[in-house]
N, CA, C and O of each residue as an XYZ file, in Angstrom:
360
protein
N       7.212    -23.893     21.490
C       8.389    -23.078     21.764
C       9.063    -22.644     20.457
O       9.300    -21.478     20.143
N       9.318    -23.655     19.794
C       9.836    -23.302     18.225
C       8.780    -22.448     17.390
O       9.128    -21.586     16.582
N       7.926    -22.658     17.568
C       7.244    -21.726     16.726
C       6.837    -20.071     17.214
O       6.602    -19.176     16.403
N       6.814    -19.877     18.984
C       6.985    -18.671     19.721
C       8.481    -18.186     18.837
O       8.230    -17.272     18.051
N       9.780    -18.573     18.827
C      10.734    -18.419     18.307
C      10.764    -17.861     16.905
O      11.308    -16.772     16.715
N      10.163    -18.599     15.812
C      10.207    -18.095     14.575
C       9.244    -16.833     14.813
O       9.479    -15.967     13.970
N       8.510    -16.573     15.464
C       7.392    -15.713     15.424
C       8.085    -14.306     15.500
O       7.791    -13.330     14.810
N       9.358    -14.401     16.757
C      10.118    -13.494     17.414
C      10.452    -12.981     16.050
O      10.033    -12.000     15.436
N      11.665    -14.276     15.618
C      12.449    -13.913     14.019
C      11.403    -12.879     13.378
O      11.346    -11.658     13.521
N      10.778    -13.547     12.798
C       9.720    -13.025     11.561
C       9.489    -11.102     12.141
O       9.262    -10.030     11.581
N       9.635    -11.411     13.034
C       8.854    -10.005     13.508
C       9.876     -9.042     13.421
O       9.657     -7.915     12.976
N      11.394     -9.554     13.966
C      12.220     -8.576     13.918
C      12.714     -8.453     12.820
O      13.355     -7.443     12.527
N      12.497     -9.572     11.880
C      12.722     -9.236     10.138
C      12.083     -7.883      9.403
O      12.650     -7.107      8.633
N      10.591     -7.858      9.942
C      10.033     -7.002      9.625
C       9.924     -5.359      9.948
O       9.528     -4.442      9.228
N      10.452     -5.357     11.370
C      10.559     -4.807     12.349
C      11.636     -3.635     11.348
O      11.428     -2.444     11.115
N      12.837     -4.539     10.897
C      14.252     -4.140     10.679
C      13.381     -3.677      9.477
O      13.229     -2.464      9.624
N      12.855     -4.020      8.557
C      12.343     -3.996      7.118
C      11.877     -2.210      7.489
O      12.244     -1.171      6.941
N      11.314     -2.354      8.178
C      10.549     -1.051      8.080
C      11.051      0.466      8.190
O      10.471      1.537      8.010
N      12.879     -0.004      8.702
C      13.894      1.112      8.717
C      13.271      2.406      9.497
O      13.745      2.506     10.629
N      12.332      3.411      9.168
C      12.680      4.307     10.184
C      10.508      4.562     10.456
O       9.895      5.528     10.909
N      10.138      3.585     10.072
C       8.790      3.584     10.404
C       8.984      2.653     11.370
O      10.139      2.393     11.707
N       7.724      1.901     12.066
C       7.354      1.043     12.990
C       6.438      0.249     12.616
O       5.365      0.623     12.143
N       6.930     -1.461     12.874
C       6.005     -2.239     12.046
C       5.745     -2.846     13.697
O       6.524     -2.952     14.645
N       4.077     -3.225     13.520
C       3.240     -3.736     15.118
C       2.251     -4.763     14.205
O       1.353     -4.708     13.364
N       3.406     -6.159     15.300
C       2.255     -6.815     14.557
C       3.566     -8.466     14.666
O       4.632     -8.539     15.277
N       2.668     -9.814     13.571
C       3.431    -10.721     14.147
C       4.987    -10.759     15.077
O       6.138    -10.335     14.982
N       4.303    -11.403     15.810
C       5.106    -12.312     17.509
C       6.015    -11.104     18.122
O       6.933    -11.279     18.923
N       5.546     -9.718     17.546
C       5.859     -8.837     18.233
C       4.258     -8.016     19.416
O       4.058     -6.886     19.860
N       3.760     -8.862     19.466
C       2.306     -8.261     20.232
C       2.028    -10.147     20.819
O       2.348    -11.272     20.437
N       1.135     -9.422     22.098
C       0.478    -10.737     22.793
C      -0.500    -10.931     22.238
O      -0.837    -12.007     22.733
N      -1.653    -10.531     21.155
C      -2.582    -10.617     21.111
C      -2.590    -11.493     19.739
O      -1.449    -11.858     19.456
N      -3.204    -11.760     19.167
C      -2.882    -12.910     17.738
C      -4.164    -12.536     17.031
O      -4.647    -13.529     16.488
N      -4.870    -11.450     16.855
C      -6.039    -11.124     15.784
C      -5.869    -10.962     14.255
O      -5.069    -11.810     13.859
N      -6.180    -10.439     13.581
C      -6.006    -10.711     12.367
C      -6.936     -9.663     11.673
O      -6.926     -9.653     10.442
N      -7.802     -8.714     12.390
C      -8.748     -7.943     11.986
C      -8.599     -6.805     12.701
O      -7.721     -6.840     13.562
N      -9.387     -5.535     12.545
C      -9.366     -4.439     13.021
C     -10.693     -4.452     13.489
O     -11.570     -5.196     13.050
N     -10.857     -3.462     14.559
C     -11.699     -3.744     16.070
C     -12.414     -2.192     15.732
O     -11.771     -1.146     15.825
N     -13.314     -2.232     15.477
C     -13.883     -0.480     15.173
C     -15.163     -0.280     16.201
O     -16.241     -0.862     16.087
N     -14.737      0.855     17.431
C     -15.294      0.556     18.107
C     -16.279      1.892     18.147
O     -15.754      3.004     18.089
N     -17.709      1.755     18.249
C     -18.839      2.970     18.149
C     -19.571      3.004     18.941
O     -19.930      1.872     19.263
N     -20.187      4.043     19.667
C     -21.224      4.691     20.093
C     -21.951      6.027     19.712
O     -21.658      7.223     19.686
N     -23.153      5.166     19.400
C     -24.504      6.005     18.739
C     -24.281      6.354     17.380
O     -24.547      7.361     16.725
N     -23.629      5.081     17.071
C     -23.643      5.359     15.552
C     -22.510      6.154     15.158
O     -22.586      6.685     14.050
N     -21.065      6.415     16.118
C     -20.286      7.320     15.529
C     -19.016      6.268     16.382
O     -18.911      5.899     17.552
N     -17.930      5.968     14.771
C     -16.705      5.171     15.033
C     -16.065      6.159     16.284
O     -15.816      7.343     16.059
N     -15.831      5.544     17.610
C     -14.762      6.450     18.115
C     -13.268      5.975     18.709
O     -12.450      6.527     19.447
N     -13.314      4.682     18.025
C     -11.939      4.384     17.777
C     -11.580      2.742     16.849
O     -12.322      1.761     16.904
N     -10.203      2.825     16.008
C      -9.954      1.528     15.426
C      -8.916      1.486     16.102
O      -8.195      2.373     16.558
N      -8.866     -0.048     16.158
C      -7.560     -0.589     17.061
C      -7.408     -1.802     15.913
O      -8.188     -2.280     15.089
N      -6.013     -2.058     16.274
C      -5.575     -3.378     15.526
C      -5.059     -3.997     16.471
O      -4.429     -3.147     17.100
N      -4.902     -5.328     17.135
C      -4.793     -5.735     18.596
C      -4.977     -4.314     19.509
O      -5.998     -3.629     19.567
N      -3.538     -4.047     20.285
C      -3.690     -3.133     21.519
C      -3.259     -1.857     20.590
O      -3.378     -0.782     21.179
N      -2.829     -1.786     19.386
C      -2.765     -0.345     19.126
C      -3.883      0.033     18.460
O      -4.652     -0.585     17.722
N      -3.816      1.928     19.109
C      -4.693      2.786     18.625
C      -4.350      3.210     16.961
O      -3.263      3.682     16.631
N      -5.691      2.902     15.811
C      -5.089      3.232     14.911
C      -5.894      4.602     14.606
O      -7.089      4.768     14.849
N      -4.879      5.710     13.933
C      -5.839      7.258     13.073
C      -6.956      6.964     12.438
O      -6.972      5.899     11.822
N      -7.846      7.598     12.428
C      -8.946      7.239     11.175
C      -9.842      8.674     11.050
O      -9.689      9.820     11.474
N     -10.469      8.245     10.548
C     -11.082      9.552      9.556
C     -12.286      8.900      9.394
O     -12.302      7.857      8.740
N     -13.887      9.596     10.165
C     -15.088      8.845      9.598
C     -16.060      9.841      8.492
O     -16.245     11.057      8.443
N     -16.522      8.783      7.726
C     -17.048      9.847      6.376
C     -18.645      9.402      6.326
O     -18.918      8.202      6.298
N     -19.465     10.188      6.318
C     -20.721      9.746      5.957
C     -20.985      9.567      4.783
O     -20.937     10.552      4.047
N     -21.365      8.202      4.196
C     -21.655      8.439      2.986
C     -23.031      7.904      2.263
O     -23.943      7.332      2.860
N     -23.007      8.149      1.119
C     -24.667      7.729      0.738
C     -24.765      6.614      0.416
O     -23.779      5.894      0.259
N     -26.348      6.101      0.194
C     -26.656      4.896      0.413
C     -26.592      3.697     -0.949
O     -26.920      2.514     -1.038
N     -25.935      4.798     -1.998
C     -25.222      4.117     -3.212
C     -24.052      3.376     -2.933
O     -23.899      2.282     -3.477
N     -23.009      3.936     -1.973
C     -21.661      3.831     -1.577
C     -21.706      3.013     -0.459
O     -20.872      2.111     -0.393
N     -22.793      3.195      0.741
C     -22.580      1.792      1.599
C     -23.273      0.680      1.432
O     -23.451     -0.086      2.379
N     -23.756      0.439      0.215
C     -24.419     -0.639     -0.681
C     -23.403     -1.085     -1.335
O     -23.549     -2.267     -1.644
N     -22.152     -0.489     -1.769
C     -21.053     -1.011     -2.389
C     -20.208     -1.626     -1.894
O     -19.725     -2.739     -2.101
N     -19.917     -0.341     -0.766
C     -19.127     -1.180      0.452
C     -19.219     -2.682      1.236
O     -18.410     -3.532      1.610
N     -21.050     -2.453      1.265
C     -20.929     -3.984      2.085
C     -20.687     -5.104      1.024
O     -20.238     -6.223      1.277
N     -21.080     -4.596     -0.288
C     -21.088     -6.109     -0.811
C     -19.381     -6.463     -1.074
O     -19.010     -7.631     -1.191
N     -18.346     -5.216     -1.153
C     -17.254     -5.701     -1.464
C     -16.639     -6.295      0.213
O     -15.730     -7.115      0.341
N     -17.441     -5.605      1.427
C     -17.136     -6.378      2.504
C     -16.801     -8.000      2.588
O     -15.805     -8.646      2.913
N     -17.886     -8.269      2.217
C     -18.560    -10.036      2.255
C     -18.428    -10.581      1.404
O     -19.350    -11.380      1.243
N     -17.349    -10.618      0.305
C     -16.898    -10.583     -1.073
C     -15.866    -11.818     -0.155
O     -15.278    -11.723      0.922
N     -15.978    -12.916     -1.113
C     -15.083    -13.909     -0.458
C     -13.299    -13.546     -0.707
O     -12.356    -14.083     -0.127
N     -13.270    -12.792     -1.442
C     -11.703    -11.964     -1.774
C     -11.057    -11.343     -0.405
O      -9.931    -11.482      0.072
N     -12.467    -10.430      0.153
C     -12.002     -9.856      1.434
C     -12.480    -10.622      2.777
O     -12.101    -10.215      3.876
N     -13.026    -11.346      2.693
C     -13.522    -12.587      4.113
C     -12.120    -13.397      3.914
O     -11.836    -13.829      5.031
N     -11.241    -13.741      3.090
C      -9.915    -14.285      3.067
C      -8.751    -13.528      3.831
O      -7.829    -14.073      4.438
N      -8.945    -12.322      3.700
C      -7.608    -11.475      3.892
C      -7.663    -11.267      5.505
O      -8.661    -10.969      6.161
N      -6.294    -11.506      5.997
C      -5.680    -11.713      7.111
C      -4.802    -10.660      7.431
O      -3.650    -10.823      7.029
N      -5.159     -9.110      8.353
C      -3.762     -8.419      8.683
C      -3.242     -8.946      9.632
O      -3.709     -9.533     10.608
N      -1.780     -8.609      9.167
C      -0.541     -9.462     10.292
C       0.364     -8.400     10.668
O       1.449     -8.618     11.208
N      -0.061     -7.295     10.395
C       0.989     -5.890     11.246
C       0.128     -5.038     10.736
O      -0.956     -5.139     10.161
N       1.064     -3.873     11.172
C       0.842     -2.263     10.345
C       2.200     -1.764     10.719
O       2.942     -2.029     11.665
N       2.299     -1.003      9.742
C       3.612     -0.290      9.448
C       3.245      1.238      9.999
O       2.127      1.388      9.506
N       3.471      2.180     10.567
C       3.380      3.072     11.020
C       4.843      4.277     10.942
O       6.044      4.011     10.949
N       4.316      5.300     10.887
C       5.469      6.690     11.260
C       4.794      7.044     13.194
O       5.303      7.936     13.872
């Protein structure tokens, strides 16, 4: 219960922080993920979500220099650490 509580706090701290954007995300959502959900068919992203929101995106084809880069900075223990806990939005 105390910790549902701080969750509330924290959120409307942030909430307030964000002044005339919209922050989605801790103990303001039911869902408790920590990653973004990229969802495809036939090989083409047709949507990212972060819990239940829909996020914009933009898909780029790129060459096989660049998604050789990408994955290794994927699986890079720097980014297997990192945890999103909102998004700030207009």
């Amino acid at each position: 219960m105390l910790d549902r509580l701080k969750n509330k706090l924290r959120w409307k701290i942030k909430q307030a922080a964000a002044g005339d954007s919209q922050y989605y995300g801790d103990g303001g959502t039911i869902h408790d993920t920590a990653w973004l959900d990229v969802e495809t068919h036939c090989g083409t992203v047709v949507a990212v979500w972060f819990r239940c929101r829909a996020l914009p995106f933009q898909q780029t084809e790129v060459d096989g220099y660049r998604a050789t880069e990408m994955e290794s900075l994927t699986y890079s223990p720097e980014v297997r650490g990192i945890q999103i806990t909102g998004v700030e939005f207009k």
